[in-house]
SETIMI-134524 format. One record per residue (C-alpha): residue in three letters; chain; z, y, x. Coordinates in nm, 4 decimals, m for minus. Layout:
<atoms>
   resn   chain         zz         yy         xx
    ala       A          Z          Y          X
...
</atoms>
This chain:
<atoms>
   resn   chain         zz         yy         xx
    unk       A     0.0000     0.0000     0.0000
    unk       A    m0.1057     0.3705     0.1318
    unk       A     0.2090     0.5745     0.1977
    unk       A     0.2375     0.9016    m0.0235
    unk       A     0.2340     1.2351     0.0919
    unk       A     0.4509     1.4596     0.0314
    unk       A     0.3204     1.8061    m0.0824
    unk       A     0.4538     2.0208     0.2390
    unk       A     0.3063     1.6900     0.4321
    unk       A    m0.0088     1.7422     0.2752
    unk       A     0.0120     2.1417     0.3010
    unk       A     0.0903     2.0631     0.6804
    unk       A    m0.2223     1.8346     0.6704
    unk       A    m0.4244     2.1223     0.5679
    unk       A    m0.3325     2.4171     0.7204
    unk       A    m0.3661     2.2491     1.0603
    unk       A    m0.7193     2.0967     0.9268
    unk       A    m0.8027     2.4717     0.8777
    unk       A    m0.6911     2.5781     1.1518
    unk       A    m0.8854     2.3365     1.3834
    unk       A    m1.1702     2.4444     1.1726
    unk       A    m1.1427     2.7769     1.3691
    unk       A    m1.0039     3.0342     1.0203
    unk       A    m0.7500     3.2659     1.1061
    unk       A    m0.3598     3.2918     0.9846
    unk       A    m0.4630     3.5253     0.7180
    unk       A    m0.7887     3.3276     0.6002
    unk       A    m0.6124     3.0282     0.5718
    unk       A    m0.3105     3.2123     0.3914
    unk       A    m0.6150     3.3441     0.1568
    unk       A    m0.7241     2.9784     0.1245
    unk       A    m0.3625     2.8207     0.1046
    unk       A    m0.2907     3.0487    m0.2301
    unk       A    m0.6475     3.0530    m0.3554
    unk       A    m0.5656     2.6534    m0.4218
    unk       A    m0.2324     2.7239    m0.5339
    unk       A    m0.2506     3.0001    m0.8000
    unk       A    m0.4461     2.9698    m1.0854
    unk       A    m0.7124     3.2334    m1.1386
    unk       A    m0.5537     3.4748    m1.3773
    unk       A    m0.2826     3.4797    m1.2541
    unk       A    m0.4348     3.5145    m0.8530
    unk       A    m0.6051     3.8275    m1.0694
    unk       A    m0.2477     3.9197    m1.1928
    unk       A    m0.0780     3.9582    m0.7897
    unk       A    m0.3873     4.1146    m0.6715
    unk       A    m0.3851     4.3966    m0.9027
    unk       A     0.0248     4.4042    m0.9303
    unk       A    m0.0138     4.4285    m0.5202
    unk       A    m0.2379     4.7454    m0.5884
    unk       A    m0.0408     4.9111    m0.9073
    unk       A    m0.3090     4.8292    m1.1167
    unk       A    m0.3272     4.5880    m1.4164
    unk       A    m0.5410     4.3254    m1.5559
    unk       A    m0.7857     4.4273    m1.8715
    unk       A    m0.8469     4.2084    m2.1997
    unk       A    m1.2028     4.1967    m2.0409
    unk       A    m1.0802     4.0713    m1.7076
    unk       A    m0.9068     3.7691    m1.8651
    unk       A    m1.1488     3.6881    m2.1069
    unk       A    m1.3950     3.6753    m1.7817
    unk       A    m1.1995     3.4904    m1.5858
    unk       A    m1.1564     3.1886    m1.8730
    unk       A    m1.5341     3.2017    m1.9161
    unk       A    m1.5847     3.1449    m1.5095
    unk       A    m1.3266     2.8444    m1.5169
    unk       A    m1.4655     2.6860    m1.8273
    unk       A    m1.8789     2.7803    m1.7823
    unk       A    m1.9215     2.8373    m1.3637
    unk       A    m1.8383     2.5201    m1.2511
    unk       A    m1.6845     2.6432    m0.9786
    unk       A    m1.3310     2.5203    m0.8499
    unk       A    m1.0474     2.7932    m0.9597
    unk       A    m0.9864     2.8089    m0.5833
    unk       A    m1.3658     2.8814    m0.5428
    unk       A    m1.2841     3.1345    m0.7984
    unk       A    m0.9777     3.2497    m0.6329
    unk       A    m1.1662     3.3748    m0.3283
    unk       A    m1.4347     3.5472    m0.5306
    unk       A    m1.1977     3.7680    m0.7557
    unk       A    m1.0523     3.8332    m0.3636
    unk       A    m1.4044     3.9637    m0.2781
    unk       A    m1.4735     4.1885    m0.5419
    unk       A    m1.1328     4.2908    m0.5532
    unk       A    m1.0811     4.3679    m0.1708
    unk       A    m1.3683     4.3693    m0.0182
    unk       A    m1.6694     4.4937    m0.2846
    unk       A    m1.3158     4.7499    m0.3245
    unk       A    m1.4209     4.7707    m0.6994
    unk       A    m1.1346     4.8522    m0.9656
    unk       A    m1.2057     4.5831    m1.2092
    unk       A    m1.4059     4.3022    m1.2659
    unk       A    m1.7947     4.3461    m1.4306
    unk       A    m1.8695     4.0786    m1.6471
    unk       A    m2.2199     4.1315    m1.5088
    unk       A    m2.1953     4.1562    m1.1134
    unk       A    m1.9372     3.8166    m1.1131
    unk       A    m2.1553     3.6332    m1.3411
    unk       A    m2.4036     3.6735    m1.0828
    unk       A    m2.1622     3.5820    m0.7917
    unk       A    m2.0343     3.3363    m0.9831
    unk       A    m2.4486     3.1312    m1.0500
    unk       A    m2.5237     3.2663    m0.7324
    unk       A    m2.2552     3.0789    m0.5272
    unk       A    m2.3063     2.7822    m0.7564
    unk       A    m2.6772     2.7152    m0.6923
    unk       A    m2.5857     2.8105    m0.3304
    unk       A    m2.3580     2.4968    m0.3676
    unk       A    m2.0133     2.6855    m0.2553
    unk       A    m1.7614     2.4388    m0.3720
    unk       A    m1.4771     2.5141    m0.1767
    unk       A    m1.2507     2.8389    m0.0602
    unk       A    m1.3588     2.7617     0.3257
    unk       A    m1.7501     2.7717     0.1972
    unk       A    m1.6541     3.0819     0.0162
    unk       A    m1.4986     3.2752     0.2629
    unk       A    m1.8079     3.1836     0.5638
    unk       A    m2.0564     3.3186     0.2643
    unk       A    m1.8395     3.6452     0.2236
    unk       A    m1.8398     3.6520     0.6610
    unk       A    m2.2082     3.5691     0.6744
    unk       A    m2.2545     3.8289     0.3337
    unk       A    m2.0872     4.1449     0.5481
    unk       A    m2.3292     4.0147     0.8388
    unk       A    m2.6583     4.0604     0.6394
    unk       A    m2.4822     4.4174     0.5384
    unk       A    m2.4156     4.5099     0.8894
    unk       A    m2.7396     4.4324     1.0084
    unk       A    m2.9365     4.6094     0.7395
    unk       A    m2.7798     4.8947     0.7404
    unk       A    m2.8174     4.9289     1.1704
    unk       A    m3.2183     4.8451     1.1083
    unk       A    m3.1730     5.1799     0.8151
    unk       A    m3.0045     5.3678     1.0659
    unk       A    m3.2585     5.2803     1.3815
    unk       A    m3.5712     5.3368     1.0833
    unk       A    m3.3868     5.6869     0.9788
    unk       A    m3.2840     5.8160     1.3659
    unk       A    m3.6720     5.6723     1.4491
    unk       A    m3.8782     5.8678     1.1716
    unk       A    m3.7675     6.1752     1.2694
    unk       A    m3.9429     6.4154     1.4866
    unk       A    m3.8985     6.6461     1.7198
    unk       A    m4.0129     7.0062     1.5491
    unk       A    m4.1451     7.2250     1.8543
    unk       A    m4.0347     7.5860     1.8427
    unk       A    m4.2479     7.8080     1.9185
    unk       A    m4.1712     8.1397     2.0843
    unk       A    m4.3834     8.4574     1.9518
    unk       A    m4.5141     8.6505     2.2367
    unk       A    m4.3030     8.9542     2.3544
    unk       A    m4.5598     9.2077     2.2063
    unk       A    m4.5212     9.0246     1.8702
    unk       A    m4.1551     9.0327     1.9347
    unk       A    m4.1561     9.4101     1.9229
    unk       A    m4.4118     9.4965     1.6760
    unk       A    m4.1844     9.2981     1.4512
    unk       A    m3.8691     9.4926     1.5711
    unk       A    m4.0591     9.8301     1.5325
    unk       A    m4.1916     9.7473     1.1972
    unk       A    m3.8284     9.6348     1.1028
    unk       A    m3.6562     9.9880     1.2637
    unk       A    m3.9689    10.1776     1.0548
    unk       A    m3.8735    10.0012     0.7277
    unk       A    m3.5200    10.1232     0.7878
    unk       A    m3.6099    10.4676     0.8375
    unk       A    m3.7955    10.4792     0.5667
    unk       A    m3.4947    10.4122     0.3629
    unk       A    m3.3610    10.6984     0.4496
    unk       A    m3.0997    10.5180     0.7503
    unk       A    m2.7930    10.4155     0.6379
    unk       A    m2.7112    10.6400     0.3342
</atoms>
């Protein structure tokens, strides 16, 4: 007969699993709780942490992604995170984690570790785009050449400038 773990054995088990796997303290603290906490109330301490509360829409959402994604609530878990905390939006759109949500799915993300290299690899991708905008921006633009009038322009301008004035009457 197998022996039994016990559930800090088997918490033991995988944080040092995890940890082999090369995630840090805090991703495998994210991880840890992600399969812990179920996802409304994960929802719940992230926007307690924060001051902020959980909507009617929120929780109706998060139901719908537990019963219709097909995702694991710790899959789930680490999405809410990445809205949350790293898209830094105030609530969840019904919308923008539905798409997450099929998006992760048919990307076949089916555990927090998956989820968490997608959100690394994700901010990647950003990075990257945003230094090719930045190079295409900084090389589009061109040098404008000043150029100088000649001296004689220089003072016909002044003169017609001093004329104007005196024809004003000076300074009245």
């Amino acid at each position: 007969k197998e022996a039994q773990l016990t559930v800090e054995e088997q918490q033991t088990y995988r944080y040092n699993a995890l940890k082999m796997n090369g995630f840090s303290e805090l991703d495998i603290q994210m991880i840890m709780d992600s399969e812990k906490n179920p996802p409304i109330q994960y929802l719940e301490a992230l926007k307690n942490s924060r001051g902020g509360y959980t909507t009617p829409q929120e929780r109706s959402l998060v139901k719908y992604l537990v019963a219709k994604s097909g995702l694991p609530t710790s899959v789930i878990n680490i999405l809410i995170n990445y809205v949350y905390n790293i898209q830094q939006q105030p609530t969840l759109k019904a919308e923008y984690v539905n798409r997450i949500a099929n998006e992760w799915g048919q990307s076949g993300i089916h555990s927090p570790e998956k989820a968490i290299e997608h959100v690394r690899e994700l901010a990647k991708q950003s990075q990257t785009k945003q230094k090719q905008r930045q190079q295409n921006y900084s090389g589009k633009r061109q040098t404008v050449r000043q150029e100088r009038l000649p001296e004689w322009a220089e003072q016909a301008e002044l003169d017609r400038q001093i004329q104007e004035f005196l024809n004003q009457g000076g300074d009245q």
